[in-house]
C-alpha positions in Angstrom: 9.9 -6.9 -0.7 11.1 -3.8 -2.2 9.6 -0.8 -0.8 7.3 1.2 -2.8 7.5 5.2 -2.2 5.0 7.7 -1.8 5.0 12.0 -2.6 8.8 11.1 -4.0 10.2 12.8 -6.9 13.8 12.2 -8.1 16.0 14.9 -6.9 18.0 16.9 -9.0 21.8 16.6 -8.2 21.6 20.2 -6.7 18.6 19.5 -4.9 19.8 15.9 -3.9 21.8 17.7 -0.4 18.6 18.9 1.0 17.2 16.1 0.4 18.9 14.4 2.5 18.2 16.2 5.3 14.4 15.4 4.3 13.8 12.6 6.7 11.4 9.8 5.1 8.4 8.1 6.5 8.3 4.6 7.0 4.3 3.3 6.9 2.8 0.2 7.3 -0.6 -0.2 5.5 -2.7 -2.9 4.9 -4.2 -3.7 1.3 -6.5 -6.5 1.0 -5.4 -8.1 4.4 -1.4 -7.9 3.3 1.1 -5.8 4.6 3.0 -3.1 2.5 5.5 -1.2 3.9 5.6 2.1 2.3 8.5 4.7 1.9 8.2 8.4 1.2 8.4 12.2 2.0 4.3 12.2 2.3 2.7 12.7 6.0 2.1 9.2 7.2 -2.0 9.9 7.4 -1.8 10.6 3.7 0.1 7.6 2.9 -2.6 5.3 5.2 -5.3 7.5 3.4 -4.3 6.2 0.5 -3.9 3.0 1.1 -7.3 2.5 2.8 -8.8 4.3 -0.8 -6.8 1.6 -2.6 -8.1 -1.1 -0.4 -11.7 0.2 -0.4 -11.7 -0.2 -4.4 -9.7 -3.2 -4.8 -12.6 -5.0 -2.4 -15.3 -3.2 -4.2 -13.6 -4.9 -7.5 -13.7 -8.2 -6.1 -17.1 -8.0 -4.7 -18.7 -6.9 -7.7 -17.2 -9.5 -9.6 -16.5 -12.4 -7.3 -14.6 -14.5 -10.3 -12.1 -12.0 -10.5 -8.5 -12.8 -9.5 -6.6 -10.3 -7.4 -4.1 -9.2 -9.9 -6.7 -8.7 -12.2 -8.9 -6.5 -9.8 -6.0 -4.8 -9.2 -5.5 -4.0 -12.7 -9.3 -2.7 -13.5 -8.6 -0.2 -10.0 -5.6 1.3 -11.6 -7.6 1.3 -15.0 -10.4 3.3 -12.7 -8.1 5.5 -10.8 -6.4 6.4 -14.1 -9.4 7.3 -16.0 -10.7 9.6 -12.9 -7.4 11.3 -13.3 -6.9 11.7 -17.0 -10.8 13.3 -16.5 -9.4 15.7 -13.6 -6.8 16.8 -15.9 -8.8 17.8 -18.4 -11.2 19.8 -16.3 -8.6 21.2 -14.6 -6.8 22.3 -18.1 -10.2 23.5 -19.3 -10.3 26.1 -16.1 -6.8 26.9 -17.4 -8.2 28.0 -20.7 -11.0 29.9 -18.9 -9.5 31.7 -16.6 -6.7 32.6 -18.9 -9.6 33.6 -21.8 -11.3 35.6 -19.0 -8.1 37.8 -18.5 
């Protein structure tokens, strides 16, 4: 299984020697009773934070809709989390515009 990272953005080639001296995180979380080891510059308690959201909503999914298959609760989560994000977004870009109309 390929490891999936967490609080990682792609280094640019000047940043890419510190970097390395960045030492990564190696997590073990548990999503749905499976284990997923995760990889990334994140504190670990974020990453298992994370995961227990993830896991908290992909068994809310499933137990509001007991037909469901996992791939496809896993597909309305991600529709959820995105939508709560895209509406984050644009409140936080609406401060933006108020703050910066306020100066």
């Amino acid at each position: 299984m390929t490891e999936p990272s967490v609080g990682e953005n792609k280094p640019s080639a000047r940043e890419s020697t510190a970097a390395s001296a960045t030492r990564k995180s190696r997590v073990v979380v548990k999503i749905l009773g499976e284990d997923y080891t995760i990889l990334g510059d994140a504190d670990p308690d974020y990453i298992r934070n994370l995961a227990a959201d993830v896991d908290a909503r992909l068994r809310q999914a499933l137990e509001s809709n007991r037909k469901l298959a996992r791939s496809q609760a896993a597909i309305l989560t991600c529709l959820n989390i995105t939508d709560e994000l895209n509406k984050l977004k644009a409140q936080y870009d609406e401060l933006v515009r108020l703050i910066e109309d306020a100066k």
